[in-house]
N, C-alpha and C positions, 0 to 999 in steps of 0.2 A: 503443472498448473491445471493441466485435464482432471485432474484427477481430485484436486484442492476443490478447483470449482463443482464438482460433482459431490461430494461429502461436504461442503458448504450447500451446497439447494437439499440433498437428505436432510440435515440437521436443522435448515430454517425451514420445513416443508409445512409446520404445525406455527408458526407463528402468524400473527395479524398482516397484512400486507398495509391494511390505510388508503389513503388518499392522497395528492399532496398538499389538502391544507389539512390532513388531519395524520400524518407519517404513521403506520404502524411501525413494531418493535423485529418486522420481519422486512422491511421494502429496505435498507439498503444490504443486511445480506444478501435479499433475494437477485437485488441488481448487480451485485458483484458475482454473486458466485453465477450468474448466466451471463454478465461480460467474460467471467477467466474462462469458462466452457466456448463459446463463444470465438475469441479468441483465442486461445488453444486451438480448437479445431481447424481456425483458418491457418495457425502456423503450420498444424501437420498436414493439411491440402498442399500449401506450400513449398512445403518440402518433398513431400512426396510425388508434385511436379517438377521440382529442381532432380530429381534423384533420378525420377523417368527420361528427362530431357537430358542426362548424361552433365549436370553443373553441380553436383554436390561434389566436391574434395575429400578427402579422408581428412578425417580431424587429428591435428597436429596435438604430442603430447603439452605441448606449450600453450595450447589454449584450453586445452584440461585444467591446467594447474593456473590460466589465469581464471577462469570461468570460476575455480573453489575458491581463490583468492577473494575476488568480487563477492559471490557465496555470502563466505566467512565475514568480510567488510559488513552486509546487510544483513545478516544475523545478530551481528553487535550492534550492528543500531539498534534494528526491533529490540532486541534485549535491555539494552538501555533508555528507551522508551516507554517498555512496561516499566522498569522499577524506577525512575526520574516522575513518572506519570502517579505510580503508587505516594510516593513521598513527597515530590514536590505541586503536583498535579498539570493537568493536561498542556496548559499555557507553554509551561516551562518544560515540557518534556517535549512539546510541538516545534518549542524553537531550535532546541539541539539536538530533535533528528533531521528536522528540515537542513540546521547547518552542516549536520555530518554528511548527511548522504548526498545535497549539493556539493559539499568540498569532494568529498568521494567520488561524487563525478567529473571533477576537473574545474570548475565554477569558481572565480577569485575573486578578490575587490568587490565593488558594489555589487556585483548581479548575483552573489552572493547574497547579500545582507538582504537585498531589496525580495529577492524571492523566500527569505527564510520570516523577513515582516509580513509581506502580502498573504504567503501559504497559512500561515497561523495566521492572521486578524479574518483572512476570508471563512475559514473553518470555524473560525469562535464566531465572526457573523453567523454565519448561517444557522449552527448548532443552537448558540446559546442564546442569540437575540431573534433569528425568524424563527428557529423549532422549537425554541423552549423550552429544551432541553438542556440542563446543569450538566456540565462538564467537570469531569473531578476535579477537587480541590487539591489533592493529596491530606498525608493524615499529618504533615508539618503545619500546612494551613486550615484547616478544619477546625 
């Protein structure tokens, strides 16, 4: 993720930052990619004081293979998000990653549904009616 967020701030380093009533095309890469840096850094402080203090374990082959598993799970979402997103557009690709990756994490019944509503309508608030920014349609609906 150190490493993600660091080739994320290269890459937006030429972009507009904005203001927030006027967003450039670089402020939320730029706030992501110095929260994953950010972030990253405090997990390897982290660890790197569990490891000095003698509380890190050796990592069991068992949590390798769930750690890819999990992986593997949110790869298929993203992946399914881009092309659901491509065709059907944002709305409809927001609601069934938001339901996958909550089911994915354990998430049943309502607390399900209610965060898969609220995560998408908050998003399409924000984006499409306070930024004003169009959200894709996909190329079914277009």
């Amino acid at each position: 993720m150190l490493g993600a967020g660091i080739v994320t701030r290269i890459q937006t380093a030429g972009l507009p930052f904005g203001t927030l009533k006027r967003i450039g095309s670089g402020f939320f890469p730029t706030l992501f990619g110095n929260l994953m840096i950010i972030l990253s850094l405090c997990m390897l402080v982290s660890l790197f004081m569990a490891y000095r203090r003698g509380q890190v374990n050796q990592v069991e082959t068992e949590d390798i293979i769930t750690s890819l598993k999990g992986f593997g799970v949110f790869l298929a979402i993203l992946i399914g998000f881009i092309l659901i997103n491509h065709f059907a557009g944002f709305v409809i690709a927001s609601l069934v990653a938001v339901f996958a990756a909550g089911f994915a994490l354990g998430l049943k019944g309502w607390r399900l549904w209610v965060l898969t509503a609220a995560t998408t309508l908050v998003i399409w608030l924000v984006f499409d009616l306070w930024l004003m920014l169009s959200l894709p349609s996909g190329i079914w609906f277009s």
